[in-house]
C-alpha positions in Angstrom: 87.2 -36.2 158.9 84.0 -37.9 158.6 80.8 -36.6 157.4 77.3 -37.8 159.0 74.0 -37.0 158.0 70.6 -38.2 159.8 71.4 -42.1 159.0 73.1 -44.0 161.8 76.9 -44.2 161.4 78.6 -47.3 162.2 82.4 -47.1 163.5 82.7 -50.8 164.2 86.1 -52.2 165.4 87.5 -55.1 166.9 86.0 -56.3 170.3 87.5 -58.3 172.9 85.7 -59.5 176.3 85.8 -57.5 179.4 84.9 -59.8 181.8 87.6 -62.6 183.1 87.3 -65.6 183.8 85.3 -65.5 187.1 87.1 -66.2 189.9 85.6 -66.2 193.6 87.4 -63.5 195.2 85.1 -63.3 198.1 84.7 -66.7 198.8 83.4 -65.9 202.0 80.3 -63.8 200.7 76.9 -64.7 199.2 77.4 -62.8 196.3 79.9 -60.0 194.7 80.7 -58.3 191.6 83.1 -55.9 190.5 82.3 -53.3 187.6 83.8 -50.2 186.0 81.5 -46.9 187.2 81.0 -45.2 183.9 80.4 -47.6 181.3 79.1 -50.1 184.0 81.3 -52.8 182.6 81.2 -56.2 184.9 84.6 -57.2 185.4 83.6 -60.0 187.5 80.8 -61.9 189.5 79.4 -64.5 191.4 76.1 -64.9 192.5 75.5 -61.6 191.3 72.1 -61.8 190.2 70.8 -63.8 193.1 68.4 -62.4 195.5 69.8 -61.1 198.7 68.7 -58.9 201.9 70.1 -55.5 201.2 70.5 -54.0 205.0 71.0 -50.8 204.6 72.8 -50.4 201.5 69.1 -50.0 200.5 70.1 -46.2 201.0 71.9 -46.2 197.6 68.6 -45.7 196.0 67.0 -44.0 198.1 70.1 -41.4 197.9 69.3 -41.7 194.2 65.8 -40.1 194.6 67.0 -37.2 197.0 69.6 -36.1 194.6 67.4 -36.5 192.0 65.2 -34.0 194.2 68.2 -31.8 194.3 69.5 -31.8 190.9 65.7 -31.3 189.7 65.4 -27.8 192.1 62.7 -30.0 193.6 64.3 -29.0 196.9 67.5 -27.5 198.2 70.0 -28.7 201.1 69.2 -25.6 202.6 65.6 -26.7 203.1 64.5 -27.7 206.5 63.0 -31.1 207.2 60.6 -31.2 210.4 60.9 -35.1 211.3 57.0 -36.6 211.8 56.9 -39.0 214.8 57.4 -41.9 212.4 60.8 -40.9 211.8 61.4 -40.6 214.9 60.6 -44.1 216.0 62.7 -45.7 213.5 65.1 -48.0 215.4 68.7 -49.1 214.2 71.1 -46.8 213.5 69.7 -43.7 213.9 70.6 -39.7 215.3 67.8 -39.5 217.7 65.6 -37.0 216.1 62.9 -36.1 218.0 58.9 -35.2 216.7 58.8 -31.9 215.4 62.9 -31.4 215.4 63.3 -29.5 212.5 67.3 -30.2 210.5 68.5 -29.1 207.2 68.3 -31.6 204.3 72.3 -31.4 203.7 72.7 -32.7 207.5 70.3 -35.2 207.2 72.1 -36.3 204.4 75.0 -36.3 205.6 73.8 -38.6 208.5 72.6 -40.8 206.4 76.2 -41.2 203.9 78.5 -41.0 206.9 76.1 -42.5 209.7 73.6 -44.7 207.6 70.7 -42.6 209.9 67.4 -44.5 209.7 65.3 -41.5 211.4 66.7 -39.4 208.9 66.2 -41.1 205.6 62.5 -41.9 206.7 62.1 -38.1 206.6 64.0 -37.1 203.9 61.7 -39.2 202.4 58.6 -38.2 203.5 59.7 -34.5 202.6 60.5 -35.6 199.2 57.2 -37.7 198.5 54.9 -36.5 201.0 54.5 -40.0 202.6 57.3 -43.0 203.5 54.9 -45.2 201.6 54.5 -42.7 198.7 58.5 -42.3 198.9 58.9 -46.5 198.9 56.6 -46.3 195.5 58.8 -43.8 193.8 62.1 -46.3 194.8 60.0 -49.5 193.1 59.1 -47.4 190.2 63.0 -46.2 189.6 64.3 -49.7 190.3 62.0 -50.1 187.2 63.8 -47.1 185.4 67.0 -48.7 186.0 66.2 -52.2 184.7 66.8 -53.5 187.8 67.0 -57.5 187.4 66.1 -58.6 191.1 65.4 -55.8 193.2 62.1 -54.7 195.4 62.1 -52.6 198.3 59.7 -52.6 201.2 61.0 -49.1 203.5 63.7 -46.9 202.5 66.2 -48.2 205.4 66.7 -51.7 204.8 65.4 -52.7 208.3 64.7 -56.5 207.7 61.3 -57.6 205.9 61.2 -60.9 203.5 59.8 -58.8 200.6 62.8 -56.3 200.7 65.3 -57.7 198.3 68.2 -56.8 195.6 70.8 -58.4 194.2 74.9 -57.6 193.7 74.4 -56.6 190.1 71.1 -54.3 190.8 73.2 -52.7 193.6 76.1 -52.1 191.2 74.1 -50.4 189.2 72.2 -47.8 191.3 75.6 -47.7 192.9 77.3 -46.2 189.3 73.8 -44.2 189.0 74.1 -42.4 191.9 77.2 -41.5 191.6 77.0 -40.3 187.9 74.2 -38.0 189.2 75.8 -37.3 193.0 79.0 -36.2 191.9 81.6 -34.6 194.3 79.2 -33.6 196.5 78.0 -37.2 197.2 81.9 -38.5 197.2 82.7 -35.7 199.6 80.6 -36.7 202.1 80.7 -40.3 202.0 84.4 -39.9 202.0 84.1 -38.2 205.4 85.4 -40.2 208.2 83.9 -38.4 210.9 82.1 -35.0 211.7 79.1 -33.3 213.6 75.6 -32.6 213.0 73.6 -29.7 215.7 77.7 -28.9 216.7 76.1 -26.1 217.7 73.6 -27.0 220.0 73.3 -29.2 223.4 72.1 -32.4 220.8 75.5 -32.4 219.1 75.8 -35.5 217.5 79.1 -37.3 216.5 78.4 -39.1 213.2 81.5 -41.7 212.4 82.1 -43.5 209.1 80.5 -46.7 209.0 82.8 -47.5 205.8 86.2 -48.4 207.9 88.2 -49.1 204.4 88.4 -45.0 204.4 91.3 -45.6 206.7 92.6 -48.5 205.2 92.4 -48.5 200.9 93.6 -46.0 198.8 91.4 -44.4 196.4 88.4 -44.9 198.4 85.7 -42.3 198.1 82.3 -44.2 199.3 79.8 -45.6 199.4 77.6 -47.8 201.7 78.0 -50.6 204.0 75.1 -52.8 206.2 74.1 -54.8 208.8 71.0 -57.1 209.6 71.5 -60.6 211.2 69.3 -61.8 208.0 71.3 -59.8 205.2 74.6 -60.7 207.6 77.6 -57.7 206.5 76.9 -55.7 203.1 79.3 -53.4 201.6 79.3 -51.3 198.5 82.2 -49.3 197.7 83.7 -47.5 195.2 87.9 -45.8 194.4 89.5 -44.8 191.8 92.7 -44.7 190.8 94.3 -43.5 187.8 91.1 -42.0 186.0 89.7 -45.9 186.5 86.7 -46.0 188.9 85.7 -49.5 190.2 82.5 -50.3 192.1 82.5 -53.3 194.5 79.7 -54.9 196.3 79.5 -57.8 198.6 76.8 -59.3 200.5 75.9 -61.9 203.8 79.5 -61.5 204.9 80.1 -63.3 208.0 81.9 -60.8 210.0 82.8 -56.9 208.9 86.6 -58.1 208.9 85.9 -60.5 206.1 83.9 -58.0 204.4 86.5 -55.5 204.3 89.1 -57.5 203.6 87.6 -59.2 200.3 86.4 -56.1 199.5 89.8 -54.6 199.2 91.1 -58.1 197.1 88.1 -57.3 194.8 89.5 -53.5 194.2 92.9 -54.7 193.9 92.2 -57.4 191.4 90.9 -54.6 189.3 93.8 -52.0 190.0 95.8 -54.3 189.2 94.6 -55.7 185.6 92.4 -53.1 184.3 93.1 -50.0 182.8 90.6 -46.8 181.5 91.4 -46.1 178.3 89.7 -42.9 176.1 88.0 -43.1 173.2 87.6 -39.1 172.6 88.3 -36.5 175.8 85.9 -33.7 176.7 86.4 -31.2 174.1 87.7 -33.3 171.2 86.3 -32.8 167.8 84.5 -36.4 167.0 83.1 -35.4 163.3 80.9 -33.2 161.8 76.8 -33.1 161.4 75.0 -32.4 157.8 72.5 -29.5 159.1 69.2 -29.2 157.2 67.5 -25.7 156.6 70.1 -22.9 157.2 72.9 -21.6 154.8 75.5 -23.3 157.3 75.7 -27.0 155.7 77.3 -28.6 158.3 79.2 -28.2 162.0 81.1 -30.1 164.0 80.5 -32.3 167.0 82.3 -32.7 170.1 82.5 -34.6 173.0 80.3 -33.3 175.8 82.5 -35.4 178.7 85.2 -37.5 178.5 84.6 -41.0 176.6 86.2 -44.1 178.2 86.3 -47.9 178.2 88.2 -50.3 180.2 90.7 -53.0 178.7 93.5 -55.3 180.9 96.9 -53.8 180.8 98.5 -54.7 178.0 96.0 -55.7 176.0 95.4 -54.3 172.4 91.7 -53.6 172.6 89.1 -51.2 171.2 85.6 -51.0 171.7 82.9 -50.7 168.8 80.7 -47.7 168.8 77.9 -46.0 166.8 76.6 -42.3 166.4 73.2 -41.4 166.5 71.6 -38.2 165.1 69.2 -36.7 167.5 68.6 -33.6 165.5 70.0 -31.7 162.2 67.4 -29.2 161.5 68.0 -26.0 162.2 67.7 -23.7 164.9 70.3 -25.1 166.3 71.9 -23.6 169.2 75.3 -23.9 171.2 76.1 -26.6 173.3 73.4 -28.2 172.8 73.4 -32.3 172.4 72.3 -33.2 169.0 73.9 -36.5 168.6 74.7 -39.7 170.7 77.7 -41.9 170.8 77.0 -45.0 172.2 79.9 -46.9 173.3 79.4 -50.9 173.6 80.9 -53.4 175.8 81.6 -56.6 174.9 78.3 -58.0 177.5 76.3 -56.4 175.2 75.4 -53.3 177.4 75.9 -49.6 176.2 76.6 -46.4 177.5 76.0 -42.9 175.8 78.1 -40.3 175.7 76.6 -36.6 174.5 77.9 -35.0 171.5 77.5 -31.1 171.5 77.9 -28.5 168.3 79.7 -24.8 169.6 77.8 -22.4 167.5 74.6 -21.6 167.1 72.6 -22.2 163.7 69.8 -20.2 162.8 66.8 -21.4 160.3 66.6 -20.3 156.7 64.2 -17.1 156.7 61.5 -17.1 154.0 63.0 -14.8 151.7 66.6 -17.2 151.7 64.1 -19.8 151.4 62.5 -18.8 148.3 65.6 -17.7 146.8 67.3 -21.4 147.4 63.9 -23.0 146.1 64.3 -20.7 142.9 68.2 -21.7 141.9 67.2 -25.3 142.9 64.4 -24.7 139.6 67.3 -23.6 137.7 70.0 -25.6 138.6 
């Protein structure tokens, strides 16, 4: 078992690339990539850094903010949104909400995962910011957060405008982002192929996937497709198989029968040479922490979630990765994350995993300090 202190602890191993050799496997796109979700590993690209017209895979992100909302008790679904008559005039796709009409945030969320509803991510957004332009700002400013290499947004819809832009790689990323923080709930609904919103009412509204490799690709759970004549057919989608999640994105497809089919060669390629591999499982004991000012010396650290890479079938590969110490002074207190492991891919990114301790570790009190201090003198 190894011993760790407050100094960085190197575990460094072999590496081998991740990424093939890049092959076109949408040749009929302006640009795709495929990546791994949770270590965001690219697998492989073309064009994916180039600017591009988002249509309204633009949602992605602002999806990010409302579950950030959500996951921050910033607001609930159970919240009613009364739509302003500026969502109400949004054109595209759309539910039809009238001024005033007053819907829950789950259903306009749903509308927008299932029905890409440009009425009702306008007022999602304005209930989450206070303003569409306020709400525009925040999506700018997390594009930032993400380090985003190509991306600015004009509206939160992706209805056409020369200064509304992203690339395959950005939308890769808020892709895996959203996700990580949506969870089931997000991969629930945009898994749904059809349902209703106001079923109960005479406005019942039919909302239909606009994701059609639901029906079609196994292991599909999501995520977003789009449409403008200037973006031409957009598609972001994710499926896992196996414990491996991939994330796909194409953009300015011709038709959305091109789309979907290089979409599903893109997954398969994957499926079929990649394989998710663990470095620890939730729960596994990864070594033990040096604690400063209590009687208890030390305690161990365990994995928080499960820790993962991706290799090619067949291929003897592991990753290099480091541990950082985030804290060893006591209190210290069950389940709580005192130290990082930070896995690292072979294109230089990283992704960090939380290591937790299961006990709690109380301070010295003055008296056992004094006591230690006076053995220490006669030591």
């Amino acid at each position: 078992m190894k011993k760790i202190g407050i100094f960085l602890l190197c575990l460094c191993m072999c590496i081998l690339p991740v990424k093939a050799e890049t092959l076109n496997l949408a040749p009929n796109s302006g640009a795709m990539i495929l990546i791994e979700a949770s270590t965001r590993q690219v697998i492989n690209g073309v064009n994916e850094q180039e600017k591009m017209y988002p249509a309204s895979t633009t949602k992605i992100m602002s999806m990010i903010l409302l579950f950030e909302a959500i996951n921050s008790k910033k607001i609930s679904f159970d919240d009613m949104v009364t739509t302003s008559a500026y969502a109400a005039s949004m054109g595209g796709s759309q539910i039809y909400l009238e001024e005033n009409e007053q819907m829950s945030v789950y259903d306009m969320f749903k509308s927008v995962a299932i029905g890409s509803a440009n009425d009702c991510i306008v007022a999602l957004g304005e209930y989450i910011a206070g303003t569409n332009d306020e709400f525009v700002k925040m999506m700018n400013e997390k594009a930032k957060e993400l380090k985003l290499v190509n991306t600015h947004f004009a509206n939160a819809t992706g209805l056409h405008d020369d200064n509304h832009y992203t690339c395959a790689l950005d939308l890769a990323t808020m892709a895996a982002y959203l996700i990580e923080i949506g969870g089931d709930k997000l991969l629930e609904t945009t898994s749904t192929v059809e349902t209703y919103v106001r079923e109960d009412t005479d406005k019942k509204f039919w909302l239909v996937n606009t994701n059609k490799l639901l029906n079609a690709y196994s292991g599909i759970d999501g995520l977003k497709t789009g449409y403008t004549k200037e973006a031409g057919y957009c598609l972001v989608a994710t499926a896992q198989r196996d414990g491996l999640r991939l994330i796909g994105v194409v953009l300015k497809e011709p038709t959305p029968k091109q789309r979907n089919s290089e979409m599903a060669q893109i997954l398969d390629y994957g499926f079929n040479l990649y394989e998710s591999r663990y470095v620890y499982h939730q729960g596994d004991l990864v070594t033990t922490l040096e604690v400063n000012d209590s009687e208890i010396k030390e305690t161990n650290l365990y994995a928080k979630n499960d820790i993962t890479y991706i290799s090619k079938k067949g291929e003897a590969y592991e990753p290099s990765y480091n541990i950082r110490i985030l804290k060893n002074q006591a209190p210290l207190f069950t389940n709580e994350t005192v130290a990082m492991l930070d896995l690292h891919s072979e294109d230089g990114k990283v992704q960090s995993y939380d290591l937790v301790i299961l006990e709690d570790i109380p301070k010295l009190k003055f008296s056992q300090k004094v006591i230690r201090d006076f053995q220490k003198m006669w030591q």
